[in-house]
C-alpha positions as CSV (number, residue, x, y, z in Angstrom):
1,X,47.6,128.0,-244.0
2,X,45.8,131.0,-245.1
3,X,43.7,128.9,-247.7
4,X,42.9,126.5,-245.6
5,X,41.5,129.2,-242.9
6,X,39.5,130.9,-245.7
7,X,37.9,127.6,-247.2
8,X,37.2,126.8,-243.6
9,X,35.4,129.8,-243.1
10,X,33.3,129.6,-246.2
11,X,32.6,126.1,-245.9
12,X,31.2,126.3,-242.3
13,X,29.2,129.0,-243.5
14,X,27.5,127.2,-245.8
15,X,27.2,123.9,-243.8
16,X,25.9,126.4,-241.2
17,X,22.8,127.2,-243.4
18,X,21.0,123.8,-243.2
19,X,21.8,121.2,-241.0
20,X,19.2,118.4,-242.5
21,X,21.1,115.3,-243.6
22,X,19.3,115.2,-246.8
23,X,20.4,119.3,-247.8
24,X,24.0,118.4,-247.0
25,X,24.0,115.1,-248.8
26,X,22.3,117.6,-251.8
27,X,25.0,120.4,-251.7
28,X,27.7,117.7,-251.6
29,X,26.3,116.5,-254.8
30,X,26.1,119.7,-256.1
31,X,29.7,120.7,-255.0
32,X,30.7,117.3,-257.3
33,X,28.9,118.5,-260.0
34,X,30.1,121.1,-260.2
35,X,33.2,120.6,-260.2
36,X,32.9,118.0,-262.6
37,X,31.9,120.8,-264.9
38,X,34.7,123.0,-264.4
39,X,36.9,119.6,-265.1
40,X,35.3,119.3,-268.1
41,X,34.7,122.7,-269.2
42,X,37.9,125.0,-268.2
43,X,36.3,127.9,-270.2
44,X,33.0,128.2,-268.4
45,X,35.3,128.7,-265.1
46,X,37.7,131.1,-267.1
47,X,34.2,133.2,-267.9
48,X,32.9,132.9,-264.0
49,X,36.1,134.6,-262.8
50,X,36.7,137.1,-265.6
51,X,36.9,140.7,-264.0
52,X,35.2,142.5,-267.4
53,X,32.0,140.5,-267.1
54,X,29.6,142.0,-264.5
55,X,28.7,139.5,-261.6
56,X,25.0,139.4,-262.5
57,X,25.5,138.4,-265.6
58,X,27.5,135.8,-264.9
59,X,25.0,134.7,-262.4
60,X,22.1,135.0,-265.4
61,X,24.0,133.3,-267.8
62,X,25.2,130.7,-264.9
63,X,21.2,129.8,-263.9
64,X,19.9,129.8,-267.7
65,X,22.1,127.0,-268.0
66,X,22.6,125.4,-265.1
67,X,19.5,126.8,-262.5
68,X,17.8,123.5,-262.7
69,X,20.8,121.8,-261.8
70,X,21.6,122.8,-258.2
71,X,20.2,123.8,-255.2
72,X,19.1,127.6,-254.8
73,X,21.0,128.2,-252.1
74,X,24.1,126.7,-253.2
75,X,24.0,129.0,-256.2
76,X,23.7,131.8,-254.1
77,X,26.7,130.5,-252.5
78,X,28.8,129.9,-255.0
79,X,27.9,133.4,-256.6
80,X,29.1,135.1,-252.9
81,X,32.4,133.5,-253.3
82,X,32.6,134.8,-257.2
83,X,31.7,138.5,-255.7
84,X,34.2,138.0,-253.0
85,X,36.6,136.7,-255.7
86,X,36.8,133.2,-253.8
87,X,36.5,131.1,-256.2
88,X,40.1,129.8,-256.7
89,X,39.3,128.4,-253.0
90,X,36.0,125.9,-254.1
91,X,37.9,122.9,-254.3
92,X,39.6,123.1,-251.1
93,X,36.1,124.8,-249.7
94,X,34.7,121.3,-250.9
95,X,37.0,119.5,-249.3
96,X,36.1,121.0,-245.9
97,X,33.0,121.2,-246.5
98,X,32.8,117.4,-247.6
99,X,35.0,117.0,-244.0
100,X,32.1,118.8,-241.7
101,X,29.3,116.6,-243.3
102,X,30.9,113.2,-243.3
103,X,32.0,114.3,-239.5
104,X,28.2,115.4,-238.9
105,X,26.3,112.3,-240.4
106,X,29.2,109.9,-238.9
107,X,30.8,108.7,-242.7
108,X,34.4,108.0,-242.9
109,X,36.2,108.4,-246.6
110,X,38.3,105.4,-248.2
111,X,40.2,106.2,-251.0
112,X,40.4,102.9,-253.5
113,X,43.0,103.1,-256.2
114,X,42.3,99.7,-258.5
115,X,44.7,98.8,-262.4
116,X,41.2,98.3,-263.7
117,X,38.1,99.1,-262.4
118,X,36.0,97.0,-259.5
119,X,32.4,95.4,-259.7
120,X,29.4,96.4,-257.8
121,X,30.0,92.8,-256.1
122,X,33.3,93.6,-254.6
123,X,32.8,97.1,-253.7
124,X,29.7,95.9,-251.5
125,X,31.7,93.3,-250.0
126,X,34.5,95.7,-249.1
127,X,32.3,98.1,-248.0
128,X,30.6,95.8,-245.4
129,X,33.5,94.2,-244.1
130,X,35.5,98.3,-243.8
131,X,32.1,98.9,-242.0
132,X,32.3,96.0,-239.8
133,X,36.2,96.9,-238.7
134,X,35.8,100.5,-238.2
135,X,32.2,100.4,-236.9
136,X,31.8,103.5,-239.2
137,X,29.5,104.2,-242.4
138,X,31.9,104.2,-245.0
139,X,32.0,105.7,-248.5
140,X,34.5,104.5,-251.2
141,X,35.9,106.8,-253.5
142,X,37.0,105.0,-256.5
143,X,40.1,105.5,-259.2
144,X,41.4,103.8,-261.7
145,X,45.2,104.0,-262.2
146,X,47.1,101.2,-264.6
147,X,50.6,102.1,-263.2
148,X,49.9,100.7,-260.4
149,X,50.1,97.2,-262.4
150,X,47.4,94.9,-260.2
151,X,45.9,94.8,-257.2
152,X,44.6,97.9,-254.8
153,X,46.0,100.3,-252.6
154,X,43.4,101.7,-250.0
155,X,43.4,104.5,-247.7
156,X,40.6,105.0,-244.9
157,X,40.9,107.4,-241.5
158,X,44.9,107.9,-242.6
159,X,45.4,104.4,-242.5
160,X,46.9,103.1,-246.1
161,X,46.9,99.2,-247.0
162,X,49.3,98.7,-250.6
163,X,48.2,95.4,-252.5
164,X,49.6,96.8,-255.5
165,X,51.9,94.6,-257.9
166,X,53.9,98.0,-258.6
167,X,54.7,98.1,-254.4
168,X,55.1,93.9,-254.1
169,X,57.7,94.4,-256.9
170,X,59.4,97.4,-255.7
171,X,59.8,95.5,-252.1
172,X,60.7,92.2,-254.0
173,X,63.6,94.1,-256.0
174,X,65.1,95.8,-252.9
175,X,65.0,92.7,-251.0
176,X,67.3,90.6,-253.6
177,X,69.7,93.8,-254.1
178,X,70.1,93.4,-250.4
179,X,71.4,89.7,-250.8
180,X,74.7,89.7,-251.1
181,X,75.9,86.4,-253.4
């Protein structure tokens, strides 16, 4: 609970900063990026939060490489939380900081877990038709995960629909154990 408290906190500080729809859309793009770069580089994230490394050089060595990158003031955020030693909360400060924008510009989430990956066809078509029911802008997050055999499962505003093989089989085998011959 304590977590989520603190990333609430830092997260509405920073949504606090600007309220244009353009800079939050920006800083949620920046949030993604970055941490798509700690995903794919674990080191660069084991040097941010290393206690023998001063925090302005981290924050030089962070903007030679990466200045151009991000927003100004995102860096600057992102360097408070590494002087407050917060940043083992960024994901989950993304997270609620992703939930004030979407909330804000009027966006609801849907998770889409696919076996293979969807075209650009289908994902329009789903997206108009989610749009339509809900009477919401939506925005599909997409993964890819084979065990799921076929089909989709997809979950928008806490509401899950499984059209996965994996489920149809799992609800076909406990329906003929049930028979009894």
């Amino acid at each position: 609970m304590i977590k989520q408290e603190i990333a609430y906190r830092y997260s509405k500080a920073l949504f606090n900063q600007d309220l244009k729809k353009d800079h939050l859309e920006k800083r949620l793009n920046d949030f993604d990026h970055l941490l798509e770069l700690f995903k794919n580089h674990p080191k660069l994230m084991k040097l941010l939060e290393a206690p023998q490394i001063n925090v302005q050089d981290k924050e030089r060595v962070f903007k030679t490489c990466f200045g151009d990158k991000f927003d100004s003031k995102f860096i600057d955020f992102f360097f408070y939380l590494i002087k407050k030693g917060r940043l083992n909360y960024l994901k989950q400060i993304e997270l609620e900081y992703r939930l004030m924008v979407n909330q804000n510009l009027g966006i609801w989430e849907a998770q889409m877990t696919t076996a293979v990956p969807i075209s650009q066809e289908i994902e329009k078509n789903l997206k108009e038709k989610l749009e339509n029911f809900y009477q919401k802008k939506i925005r599909i997050k997409k993964e890819v995960d084979p065990k799921i055999i076929g089909g989709a499962i997809l979950v928008v505003a806490n509401h899950m629909i499984d059209w996965s093989v994996k489920d149809r089989l799992k609800n076909l085998k406990e329906h003929l154990l049930a028979i009894n011959v």
